[in-house]
C-alpha positions as CSV (number, residue, x, y, z in Angstrom):
1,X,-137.3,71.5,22.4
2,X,-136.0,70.7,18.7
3,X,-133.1,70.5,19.8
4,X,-133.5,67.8,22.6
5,X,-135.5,65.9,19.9
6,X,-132.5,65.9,17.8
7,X,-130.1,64.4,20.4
8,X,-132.7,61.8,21.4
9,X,-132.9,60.6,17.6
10,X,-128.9,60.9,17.6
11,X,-128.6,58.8,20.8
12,X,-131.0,56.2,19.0
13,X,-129.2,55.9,15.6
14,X,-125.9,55.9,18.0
15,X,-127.4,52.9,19.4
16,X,-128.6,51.4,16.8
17,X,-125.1,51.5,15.2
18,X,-123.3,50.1,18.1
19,X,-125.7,46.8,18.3
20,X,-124.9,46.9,14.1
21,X,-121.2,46.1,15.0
22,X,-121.7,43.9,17.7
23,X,-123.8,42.4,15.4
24,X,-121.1,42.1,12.8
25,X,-118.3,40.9,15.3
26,X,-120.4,37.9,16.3
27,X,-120.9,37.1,12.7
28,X,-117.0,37.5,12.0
29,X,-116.6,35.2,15.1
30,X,-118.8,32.9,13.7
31,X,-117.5,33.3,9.9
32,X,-114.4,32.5,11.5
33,X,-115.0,29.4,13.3
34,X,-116.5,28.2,9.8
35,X,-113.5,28.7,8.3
36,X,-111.6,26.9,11.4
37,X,-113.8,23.8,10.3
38,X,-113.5,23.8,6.9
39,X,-109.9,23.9,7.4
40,X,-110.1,20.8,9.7
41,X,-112.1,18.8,6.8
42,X,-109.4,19.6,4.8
43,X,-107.0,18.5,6.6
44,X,-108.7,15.3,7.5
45,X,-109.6,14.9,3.9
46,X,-106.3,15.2,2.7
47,X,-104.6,12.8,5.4
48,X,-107.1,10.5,4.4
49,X,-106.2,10.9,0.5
50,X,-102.6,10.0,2.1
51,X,-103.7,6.7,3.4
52,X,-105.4,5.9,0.5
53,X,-102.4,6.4,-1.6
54,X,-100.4,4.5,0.9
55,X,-102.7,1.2,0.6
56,X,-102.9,1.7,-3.1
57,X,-99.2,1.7,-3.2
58,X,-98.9,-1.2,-0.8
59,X,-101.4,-3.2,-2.7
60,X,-99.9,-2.4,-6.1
61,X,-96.5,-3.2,-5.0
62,X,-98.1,-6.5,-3.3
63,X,-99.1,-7.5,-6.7
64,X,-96.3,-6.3,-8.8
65,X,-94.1,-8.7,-6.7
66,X,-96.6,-11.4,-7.7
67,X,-96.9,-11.2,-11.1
68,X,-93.1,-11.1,-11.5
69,X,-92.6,-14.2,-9.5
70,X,-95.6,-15.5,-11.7
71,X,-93.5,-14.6,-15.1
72,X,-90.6,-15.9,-13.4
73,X,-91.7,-19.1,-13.4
């Protein structure tokens, strides 16, 4: 009888350690598609820092020209 007790308590903490790791994998899954997004911010972030630069170069460059055909003059 102690015995059958036993297995029943195994077969529960058997269980209970299986749903444990499926718990974990659908964390990891989600960790994961966290990480996905974050990396797509960044990337966004970054081309926008690009286009930012660009205009700033364009706009700088704009006025450079400018001001030397001012001095010119």
């Amino acid at each position: 009888m102690s015995l059958m007790l036993l297995l029943v308590n195994l077969e529960r903490i058997l269980v209970s350690l299986m749903l444990l790791l499926v718990n974990l994998m659908f964390l990891l899954v989600s960790l994961e598609q966290i990480l996905v997004n974050l990396e797509r911010i960044l990337v966004s972030l970054m081309l926008l820092l690009v286009s930012l630069e660009r205009i700033l170069v364009k706009h700088r460059n704009e006025h450079a020209f400018f001001h030397c055909h001012y001095d010119a003059s």
